[in-house]
TIVO-419793 format. One record per residue: residue in three letters; x, y, z of N, C-alpha, C in turn. Coordinates in steps of 0.001 Angstrom, whole numbers, plus 500000, padded with zeros to 6 digits. Example, Ala and Ser with C-alpha at 12.3 -4.5 7.8 and 13.67 -1.06 7.14 Angstrom:
ALA513190494310507800512300495500507800513200496700507800 SER512850497750507080513670498940507140512900500030507870 
//
This chain:
UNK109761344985547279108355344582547222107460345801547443 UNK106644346220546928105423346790547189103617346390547402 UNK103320347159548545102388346247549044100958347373549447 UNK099780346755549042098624347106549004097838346805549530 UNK097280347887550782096090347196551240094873348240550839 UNK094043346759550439092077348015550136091660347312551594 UNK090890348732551389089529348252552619088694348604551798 UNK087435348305552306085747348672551885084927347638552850 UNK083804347462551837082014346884552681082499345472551608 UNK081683344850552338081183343537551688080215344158549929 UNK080364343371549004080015343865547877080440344916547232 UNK081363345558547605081617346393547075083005346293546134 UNK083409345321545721084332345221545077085896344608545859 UNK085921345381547280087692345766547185088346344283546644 UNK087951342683547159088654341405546916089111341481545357 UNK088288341703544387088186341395543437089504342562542323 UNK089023344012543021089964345100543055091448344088542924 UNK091598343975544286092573343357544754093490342106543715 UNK092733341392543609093177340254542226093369340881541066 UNK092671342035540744093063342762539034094384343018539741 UNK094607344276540634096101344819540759096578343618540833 UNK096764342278541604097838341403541501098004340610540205 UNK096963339983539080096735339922537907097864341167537007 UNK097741342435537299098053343360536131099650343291536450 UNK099961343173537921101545342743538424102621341954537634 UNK101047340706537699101981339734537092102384339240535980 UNK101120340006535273101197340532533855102497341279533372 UNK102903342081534141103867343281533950105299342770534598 UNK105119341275534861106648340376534693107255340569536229 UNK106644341158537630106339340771538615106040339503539143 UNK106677339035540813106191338080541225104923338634542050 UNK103633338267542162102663338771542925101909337450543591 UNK101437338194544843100155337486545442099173338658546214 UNK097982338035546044096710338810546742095731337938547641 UNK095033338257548175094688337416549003093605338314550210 UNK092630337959550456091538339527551334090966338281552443 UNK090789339075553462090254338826554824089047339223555201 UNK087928338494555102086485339022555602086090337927556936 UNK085463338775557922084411337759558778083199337214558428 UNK082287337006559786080904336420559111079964336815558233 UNK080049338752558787078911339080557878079711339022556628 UNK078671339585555715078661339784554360078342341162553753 UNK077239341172553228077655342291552703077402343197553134 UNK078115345107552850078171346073553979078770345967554771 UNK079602344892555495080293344702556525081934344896556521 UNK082878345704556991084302346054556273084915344838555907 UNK085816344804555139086973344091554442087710344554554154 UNK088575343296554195090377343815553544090500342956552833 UNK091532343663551927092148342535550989093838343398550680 UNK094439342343550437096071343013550479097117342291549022 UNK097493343099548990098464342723547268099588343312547663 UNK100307341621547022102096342259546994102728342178545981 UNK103555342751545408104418342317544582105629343187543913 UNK106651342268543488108044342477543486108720342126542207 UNK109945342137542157110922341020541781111698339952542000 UNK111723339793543730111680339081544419110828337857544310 UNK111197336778545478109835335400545653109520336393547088 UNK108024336223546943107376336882548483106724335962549422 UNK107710336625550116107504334801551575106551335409552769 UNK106290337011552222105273337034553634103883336786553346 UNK103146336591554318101504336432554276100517336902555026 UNK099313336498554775098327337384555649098393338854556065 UNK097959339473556734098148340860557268098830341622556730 UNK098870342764556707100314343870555863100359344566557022 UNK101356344824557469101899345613558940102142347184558113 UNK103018347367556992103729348282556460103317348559555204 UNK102139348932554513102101349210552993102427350402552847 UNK102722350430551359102741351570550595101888352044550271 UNK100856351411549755099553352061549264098162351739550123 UNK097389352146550917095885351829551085094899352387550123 UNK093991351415549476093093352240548770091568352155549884 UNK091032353026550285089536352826550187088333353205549650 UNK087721351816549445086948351844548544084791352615549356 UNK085304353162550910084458353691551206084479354565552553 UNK084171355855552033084856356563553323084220357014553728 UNK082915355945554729082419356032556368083656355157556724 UNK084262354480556257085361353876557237086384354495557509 UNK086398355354557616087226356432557821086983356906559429 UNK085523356304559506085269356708561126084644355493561694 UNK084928354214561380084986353121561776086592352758562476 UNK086558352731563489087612352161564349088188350845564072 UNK086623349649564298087187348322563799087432348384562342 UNK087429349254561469088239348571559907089922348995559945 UNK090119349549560810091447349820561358092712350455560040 UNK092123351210559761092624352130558476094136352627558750 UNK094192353023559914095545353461560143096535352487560659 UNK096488351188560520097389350447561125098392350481560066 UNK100171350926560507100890351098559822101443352230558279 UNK100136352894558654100348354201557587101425354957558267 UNK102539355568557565103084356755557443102996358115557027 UNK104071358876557399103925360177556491104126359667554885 UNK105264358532554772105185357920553073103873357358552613 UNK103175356997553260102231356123552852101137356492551857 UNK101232356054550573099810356936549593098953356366549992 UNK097625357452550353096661356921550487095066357489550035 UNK094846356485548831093669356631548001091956356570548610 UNK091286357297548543090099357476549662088911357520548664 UNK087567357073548101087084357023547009085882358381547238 UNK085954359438547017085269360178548146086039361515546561 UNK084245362494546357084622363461545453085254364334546443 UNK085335364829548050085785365610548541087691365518548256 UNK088106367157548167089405367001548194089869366302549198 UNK091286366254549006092682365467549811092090366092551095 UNK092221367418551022092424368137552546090923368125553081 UNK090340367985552500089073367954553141089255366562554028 UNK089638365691553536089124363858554114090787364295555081 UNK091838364852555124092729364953556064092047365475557479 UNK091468366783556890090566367172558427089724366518558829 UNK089043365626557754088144364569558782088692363572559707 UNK089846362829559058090159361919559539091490361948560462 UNK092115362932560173093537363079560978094495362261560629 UNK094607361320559346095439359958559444096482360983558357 UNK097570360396558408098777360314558269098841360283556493 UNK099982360190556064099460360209554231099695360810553562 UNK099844360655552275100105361510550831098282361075550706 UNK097544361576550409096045361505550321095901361976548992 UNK095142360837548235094904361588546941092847361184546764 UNK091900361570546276090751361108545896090360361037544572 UNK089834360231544568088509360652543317087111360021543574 UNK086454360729543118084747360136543400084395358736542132 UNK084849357717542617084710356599541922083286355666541804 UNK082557356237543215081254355644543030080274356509542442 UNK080880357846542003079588359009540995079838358306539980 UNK081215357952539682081859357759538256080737356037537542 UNK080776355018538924080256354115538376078546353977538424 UNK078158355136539222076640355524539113076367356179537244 UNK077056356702537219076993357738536376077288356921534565 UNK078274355788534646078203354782533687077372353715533612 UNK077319353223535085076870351814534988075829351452535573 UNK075130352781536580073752353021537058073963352452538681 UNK075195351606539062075142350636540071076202351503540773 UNK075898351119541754076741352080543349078196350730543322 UNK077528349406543178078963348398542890079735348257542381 UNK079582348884541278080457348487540355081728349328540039 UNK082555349009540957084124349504541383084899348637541119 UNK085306347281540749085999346289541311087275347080540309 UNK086789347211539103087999347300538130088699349112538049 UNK087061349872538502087839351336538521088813351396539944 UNK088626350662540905089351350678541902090870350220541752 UNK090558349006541062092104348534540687092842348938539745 UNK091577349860538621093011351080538187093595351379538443 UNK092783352280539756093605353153540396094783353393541180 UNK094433351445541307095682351119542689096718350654541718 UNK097037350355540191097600350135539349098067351389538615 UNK097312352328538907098350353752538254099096354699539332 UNK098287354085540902099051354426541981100813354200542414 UNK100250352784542145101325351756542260102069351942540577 UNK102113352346539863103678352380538735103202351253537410 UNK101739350798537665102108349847536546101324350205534880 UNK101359349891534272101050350395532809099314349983532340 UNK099220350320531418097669350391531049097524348646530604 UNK098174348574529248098187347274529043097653345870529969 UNK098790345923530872098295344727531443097236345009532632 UNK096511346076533014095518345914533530094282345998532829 UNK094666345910531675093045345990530477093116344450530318 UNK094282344010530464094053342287530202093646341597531714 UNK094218341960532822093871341776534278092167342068534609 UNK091573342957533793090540343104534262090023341917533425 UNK089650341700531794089433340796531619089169339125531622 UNK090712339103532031090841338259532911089911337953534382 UNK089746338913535321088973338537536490087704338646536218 UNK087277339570535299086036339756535317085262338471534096 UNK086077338064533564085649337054532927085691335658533567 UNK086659335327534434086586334515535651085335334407536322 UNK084833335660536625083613335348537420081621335752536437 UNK082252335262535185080989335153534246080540336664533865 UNK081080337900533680080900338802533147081083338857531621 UNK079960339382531406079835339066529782080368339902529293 UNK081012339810527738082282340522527089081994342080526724 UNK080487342469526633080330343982526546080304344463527703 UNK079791343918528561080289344206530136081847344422530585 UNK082708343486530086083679343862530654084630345401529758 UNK084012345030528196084598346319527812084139347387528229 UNK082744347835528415082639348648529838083404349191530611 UNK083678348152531375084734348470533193085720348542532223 UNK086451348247530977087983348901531124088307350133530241 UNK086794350608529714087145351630529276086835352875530287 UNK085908352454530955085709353341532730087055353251533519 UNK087839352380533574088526352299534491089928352764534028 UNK089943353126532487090892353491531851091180355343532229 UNK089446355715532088089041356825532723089793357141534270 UNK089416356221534799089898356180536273091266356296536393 UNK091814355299535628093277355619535808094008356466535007 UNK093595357703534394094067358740533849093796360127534723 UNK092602359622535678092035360729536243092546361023537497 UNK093150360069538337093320359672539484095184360953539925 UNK094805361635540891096760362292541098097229360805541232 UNK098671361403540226100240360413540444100672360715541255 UNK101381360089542417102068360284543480103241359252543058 UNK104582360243543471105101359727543373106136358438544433 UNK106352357073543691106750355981544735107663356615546131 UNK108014356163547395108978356308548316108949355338548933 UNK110100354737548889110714353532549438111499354047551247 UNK110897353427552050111670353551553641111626352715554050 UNK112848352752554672113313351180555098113026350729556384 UNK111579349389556659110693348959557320110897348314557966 UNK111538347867559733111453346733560476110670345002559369 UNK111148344220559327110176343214558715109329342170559344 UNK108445342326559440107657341687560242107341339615560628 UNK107888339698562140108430338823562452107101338357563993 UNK106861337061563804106007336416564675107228336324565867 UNK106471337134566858107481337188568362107126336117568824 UNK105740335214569307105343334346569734104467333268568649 UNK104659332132569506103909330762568213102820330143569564 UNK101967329729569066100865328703570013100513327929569490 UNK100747326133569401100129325196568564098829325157569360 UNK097896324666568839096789324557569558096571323123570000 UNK095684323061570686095349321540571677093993321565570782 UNK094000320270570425092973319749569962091979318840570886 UNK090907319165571237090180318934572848088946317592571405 UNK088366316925572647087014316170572383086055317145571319 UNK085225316662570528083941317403570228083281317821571905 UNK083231317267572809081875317913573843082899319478574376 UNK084111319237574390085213320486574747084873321357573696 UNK085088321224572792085217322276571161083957322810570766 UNK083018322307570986081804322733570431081526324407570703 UNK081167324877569767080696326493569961079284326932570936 UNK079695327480571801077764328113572781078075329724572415 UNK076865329786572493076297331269572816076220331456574329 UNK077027332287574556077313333144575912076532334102576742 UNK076310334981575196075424336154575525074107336501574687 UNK072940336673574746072144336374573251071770338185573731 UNK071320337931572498070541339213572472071239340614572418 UNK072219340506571729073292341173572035073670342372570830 UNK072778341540569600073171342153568164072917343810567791 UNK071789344434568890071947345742569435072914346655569453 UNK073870345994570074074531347047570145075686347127569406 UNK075663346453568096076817346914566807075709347680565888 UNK075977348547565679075048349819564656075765349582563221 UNK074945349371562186075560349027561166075024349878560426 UNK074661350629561005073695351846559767075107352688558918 UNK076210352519559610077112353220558807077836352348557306 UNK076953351109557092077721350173556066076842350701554736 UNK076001351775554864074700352065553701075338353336552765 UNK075097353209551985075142354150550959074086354585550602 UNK072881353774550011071534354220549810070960354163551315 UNK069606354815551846068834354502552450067534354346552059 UNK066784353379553176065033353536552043063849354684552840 UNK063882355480552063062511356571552592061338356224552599 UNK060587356911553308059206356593553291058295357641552285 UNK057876357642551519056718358414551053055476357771551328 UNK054842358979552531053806358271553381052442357967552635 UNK052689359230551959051118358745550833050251358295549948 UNK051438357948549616052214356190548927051763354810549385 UNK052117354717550871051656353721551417050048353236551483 UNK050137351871551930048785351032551887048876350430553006 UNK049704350419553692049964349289554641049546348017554808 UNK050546347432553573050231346063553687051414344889554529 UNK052622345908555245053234344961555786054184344557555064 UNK054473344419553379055409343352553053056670343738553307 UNK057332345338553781058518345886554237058482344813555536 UNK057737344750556128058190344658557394058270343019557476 UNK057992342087556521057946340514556041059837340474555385 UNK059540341483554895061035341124553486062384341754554172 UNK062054342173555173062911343057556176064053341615556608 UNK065365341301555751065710340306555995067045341001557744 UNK066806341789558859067570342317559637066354342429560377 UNK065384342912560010064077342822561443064202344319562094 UNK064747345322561026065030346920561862063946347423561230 UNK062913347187560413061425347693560250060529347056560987 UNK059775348190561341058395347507562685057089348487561908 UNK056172348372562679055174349083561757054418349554563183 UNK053669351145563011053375352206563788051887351971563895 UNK050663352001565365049664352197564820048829352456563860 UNK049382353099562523048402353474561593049201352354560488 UNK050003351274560720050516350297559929051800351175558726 UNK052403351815558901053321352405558343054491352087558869 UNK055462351895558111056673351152558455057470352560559488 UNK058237352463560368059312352656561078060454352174560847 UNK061206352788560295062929352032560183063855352521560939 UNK065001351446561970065659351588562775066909351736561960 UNK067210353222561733068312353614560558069939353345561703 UNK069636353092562479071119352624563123071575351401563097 UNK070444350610562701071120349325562120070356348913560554 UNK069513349816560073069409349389558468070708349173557663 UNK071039348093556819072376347844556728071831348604555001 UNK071020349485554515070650349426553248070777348441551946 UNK070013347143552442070379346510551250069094346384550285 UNK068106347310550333067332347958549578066330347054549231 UNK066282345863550089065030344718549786063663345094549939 UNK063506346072550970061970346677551313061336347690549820 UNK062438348177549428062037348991548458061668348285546646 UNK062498347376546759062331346364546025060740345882546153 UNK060472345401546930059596344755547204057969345496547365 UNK058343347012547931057184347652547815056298347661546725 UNK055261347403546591054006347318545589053331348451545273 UNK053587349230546200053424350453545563054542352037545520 UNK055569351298545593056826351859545486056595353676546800 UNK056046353458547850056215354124548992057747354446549558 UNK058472352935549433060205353470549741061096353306548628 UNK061437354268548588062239354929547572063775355091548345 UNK064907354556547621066157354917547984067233356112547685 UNK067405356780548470068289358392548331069623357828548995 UNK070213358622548428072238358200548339072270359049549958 UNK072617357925550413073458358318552088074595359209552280 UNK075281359084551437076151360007550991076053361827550827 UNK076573362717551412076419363964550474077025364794550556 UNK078110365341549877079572365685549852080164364763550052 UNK079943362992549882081354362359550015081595362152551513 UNK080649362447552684080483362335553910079256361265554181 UNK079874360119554591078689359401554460078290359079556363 UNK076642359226556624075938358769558124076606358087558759 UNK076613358091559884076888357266560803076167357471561653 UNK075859356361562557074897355958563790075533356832564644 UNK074734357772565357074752358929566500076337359332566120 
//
C-alpha cells in the first residue's frame, strides 16, 4: 500500500487534491480510498486529507501514522506546530512543500526529516489562472507523478472531480493542461518501501450516553479567541493606501473577524495577527484604499511575532 498525506488551509484545495490522486489510483487498476479531516473553522484554517492505495483491500482508516508521501500545499505550516507536519516522516519519507524556494532552503527552515522536493505551484496558478486557489488539480499531479502513477488517468481523475463539483468544461481543460505542466515539472523521487510497525488501537472506550441536561455543550471560558493568531493562514494581506481613504467605515462593517477598528482620524487599523486575509474589506472598499499584496516573499510566508 502506499499512502498520502496533504496538509494545507481551508480553501485551498488539499481535500479535493486528495480525491484526484485517489480517483487517478483507481483509474490505474488500484484499490484506493481518500478521505480529509478538518475542524470548525474554515477557511485558512489547516487541514488534512490522506490517500491510500494498493493492490491489496485497505482495511485501515482515518489518520496515517506512516506515509510515504506528504504533500504541502502551504508552507507557513511548516512553522505551525498544530498542523503537525512531522508526525511519522522519515529519512524515506518524500516530501513535497509548494514553496519556489529550493529543497535545502525549506530543510534549513524547517529541520524535518525527508527526501524534500518543491515547486512554486501557487506562482504557477497565479500566473495561469489569476487565483492564489486554484491548486486542487496541480497539487494532485504532483502527488500522482510523486507517487508512480501515469498521465492518463489523472487527466480523467481531474475531470472527473472537477466536474463533480460544477466546473465548467474549458475550465477544467485548463487545470489539466496546468497540471500536466506540474507534473512534468515537479523532481522524481524515487519509491522506498520500509518495513512499518502497523498501526494498531492499544486502547478502546465505548462511550456513555448521559441525558440531554448531562451532554449539552457550555462555554467555559469566553473571550478567549485572542489568543490563537491566525494571521499566519494569509497569503494576501490588505494595505492601506491612506490617501485613498474617505473614511466611511465600510472595512470596519464588512470586517467579518472584527480585527479592523478605526483610529481618530477614522482610518482603518488592522490587527495583522489575527487578519485571516480573506480580502472582504478590500472588496468592499469604494474607493479601493486597501489593496492586497502577496504575504508571501521568497516562498517564506508571516507569521504572528
Amino acid at each position: 500500500m502506499y499512502a498520502v498525506r496533504f496538509h494545507g488551509r481551508g480553501g485551498q484545495g488539499a481535500k479535493t487534491a486528495s480525491r484526484i490522486l485517489g480517483t487517478a489510483a483507481f483509474l490505474s487498476g488500484y484499490q484506493a480510498q481518500d478521505s480529509p479531516i478538518y475542524g470548525a473553522e474554515r477557511r485558512g484554517a489547516p487541514v488534512s486529507a490522506f490517500t491510500r492505495f494498493g493492490r491489496e483491500p485497505i482495511r485501515e482508516r482515518g489518520g496515517m501514522a506512516h506515509p510515504d508521501l506528504v504533500v504541502v500545499a502551504d508552507a507557513s505550516l511548516l512553522e505551525d506546530p498544530a498542523a503537525r507536519l512531522s508526525d511519522g516522516i522519515t529519512e524515506q519519507t518524500i516530501l513535497f512543500v509548494n514553496s519556489p524556494l529550493h529543497a535545502e532552503q525549506i530543510r534549513a527552515q524547517s529541520a524535518l526529516p525527508g527526501r524534500i522536493t518543491t515547486l512554486g505551484v501557487t506562482e504557477i496558478a497565479l500566473q495561469h489562472f489569476g487565483q492564489r486557489e486554484a491548486i486542487s488539480a496541480l497539487l494532485g499531479a504532483v502527488a500522482a507523478r510523486l507517487a508512480g502513477l501515469q498521465q492518463e488517468p489523472l487527466r480523467q481523475a481531474i475531470a472527473r472531480e472537477l466536474g463533480d463539483l460544477g466546473v465548467a468544461p474549458p475550465i477544467i481543460e485548463r487545470n489539466q493542461t496546468v497540471a500536466l505542466m506540474c507534473y512534468e515539472s515537479v523532481q522524481v523521487m524515487a519509491r522506498e518501501s520500509v518495513a512499518l510497525p502497523a498501526t494498531i488501537a492499544t486502547t478502546f472506550h465505548t462511550p456513555v450516553y448521559e441525558s440531554p441536561s448531562r451532554g449539552t455543550a457550555r462555554i467555559s471560558a469566553t473571550g478567549n479567541s485572542v489568543l490563537r493568531e491566525t494571521g499566519g493562514w494569509r497569503t494576501f494581506r490588505p494595505v492601506l493606501v491612506a490617501d485613498k481613504c474617505n473614511g466611511c467605515w465600510l472595512c470596519f462593517v464588512y470586517c467579518p473577524d472584527g480585527v479592523i477598528s478605526m483610529n481618530t482620524d477614522d482610518r482603518p487599523v488592522i490587527d495583522y495577527d489575527h487578519c485571516k486575509g480573506c480580502q472582504i474589506c478590500v472588496h468592499e472598499c469604494p474607493t479601493h484604499a486597501l489593496v492586497a499584496e502577496r504575504e508571501q516573499e521568497g516562498g517564506v510566508a508571516w507569521t504572528a511575532r
